[in-house]
C-alpha positions as a printed Julia matrix, in Angstrom:
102×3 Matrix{Float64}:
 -18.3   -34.67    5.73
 -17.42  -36.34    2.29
 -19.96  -39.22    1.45
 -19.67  -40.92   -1.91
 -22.11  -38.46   -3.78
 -22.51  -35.68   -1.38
 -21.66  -33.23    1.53
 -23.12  -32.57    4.67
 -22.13  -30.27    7.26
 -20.5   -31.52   10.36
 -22.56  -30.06   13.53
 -19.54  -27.34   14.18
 -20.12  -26.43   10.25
 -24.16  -26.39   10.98
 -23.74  -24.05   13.95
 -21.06  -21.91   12.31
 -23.35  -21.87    8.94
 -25.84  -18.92    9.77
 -22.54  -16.49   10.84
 -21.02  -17.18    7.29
 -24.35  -17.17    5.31
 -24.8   -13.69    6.95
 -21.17  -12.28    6.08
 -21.85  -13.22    2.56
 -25.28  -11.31    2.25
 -22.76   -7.98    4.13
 -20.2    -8.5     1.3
 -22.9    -8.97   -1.83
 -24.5    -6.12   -0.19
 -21.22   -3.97    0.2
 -20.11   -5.17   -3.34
 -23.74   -3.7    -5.12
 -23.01   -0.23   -2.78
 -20.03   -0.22   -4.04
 -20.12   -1.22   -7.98
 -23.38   -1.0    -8.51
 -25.93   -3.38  -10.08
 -25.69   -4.58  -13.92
 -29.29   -5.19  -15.25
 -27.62   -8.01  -16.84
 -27.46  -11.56  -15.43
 -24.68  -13.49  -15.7
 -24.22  -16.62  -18.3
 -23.92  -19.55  -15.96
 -21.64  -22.54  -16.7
 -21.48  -25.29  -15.6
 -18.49  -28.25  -16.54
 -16.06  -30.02  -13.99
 -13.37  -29.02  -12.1
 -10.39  -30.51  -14.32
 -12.08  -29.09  -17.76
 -12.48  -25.73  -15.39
  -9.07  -25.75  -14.38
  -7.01  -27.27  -17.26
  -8.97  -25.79  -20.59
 -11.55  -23.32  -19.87
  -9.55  -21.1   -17.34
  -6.95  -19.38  -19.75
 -10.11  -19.26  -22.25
 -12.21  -17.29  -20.09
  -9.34  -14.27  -20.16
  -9.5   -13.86  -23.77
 -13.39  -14.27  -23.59
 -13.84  -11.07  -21.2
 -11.38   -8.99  -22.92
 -13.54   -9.8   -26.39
 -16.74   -9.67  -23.9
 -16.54   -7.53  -21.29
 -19.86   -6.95  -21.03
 -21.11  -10.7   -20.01
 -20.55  -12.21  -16.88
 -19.81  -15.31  -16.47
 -20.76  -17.59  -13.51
 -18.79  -20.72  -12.8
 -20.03  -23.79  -11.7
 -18.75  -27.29  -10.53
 -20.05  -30.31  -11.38
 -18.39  -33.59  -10.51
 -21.0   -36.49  -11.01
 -23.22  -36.92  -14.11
 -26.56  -36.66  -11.81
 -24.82  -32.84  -10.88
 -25.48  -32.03  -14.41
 -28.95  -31.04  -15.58
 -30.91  -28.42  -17.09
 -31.7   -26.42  -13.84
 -29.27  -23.73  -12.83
 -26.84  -23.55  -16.16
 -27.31  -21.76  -19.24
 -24.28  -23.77  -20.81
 -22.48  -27.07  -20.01
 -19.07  -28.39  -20.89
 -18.93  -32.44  -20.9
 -16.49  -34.71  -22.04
 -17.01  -38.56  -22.31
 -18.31  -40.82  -24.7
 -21.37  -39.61  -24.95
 -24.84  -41.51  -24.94
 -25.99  -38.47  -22.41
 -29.44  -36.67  -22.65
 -29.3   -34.42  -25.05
 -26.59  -34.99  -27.42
């Protein structure tokens, strides 16, 4: 369920949550069997869906062709309180600024 700045699961998405938490750990399993595991970790970064979507998506293709070698891991961030210096190595903001750490 939606809430102004949050998600919860509704009790049919709590009871069907252990079943899909367990196919994920089968396919991240199945995916290392298959390809292996990199002893690198991947760059995490963090910025909002529209800047995802409308700027940083057609940049990321020329970025692994010149970088194959680094992974990237996408994540979302919608509200300023999502952002933070737990969990991303890099963040993308727009605004006016007046944010920690500018």
């Amino acid at each position: 369920m939606r809430h102004a700045r949050s998600l919860t699961l509704t009790p049919a998405g709590q009871a069907w949550l252990p079943s899909i938490h367990d196919a994920f750990v089968r396919i991240s399993e199945g995916t290392l069997e298959v390809f292996g595991s990199t002893s690198e970790q991947p760059v995490t970064l963090r910025a909002t869906p529209v800047i995802q979507q409308s700027w940083l998506a057609r940049r990321l293709i020329a970025f692994h062709r010149a970088h194959p070698q680094v992974a990237i891991r996408l994540v979302s961030a919608i509200w300023p309180d999502d952002f933070g210096p737990e969990g991303a190595d890099i963040e993308i903001r727009y605004g006016k600024g007046g944010v920690d750490g500018d």
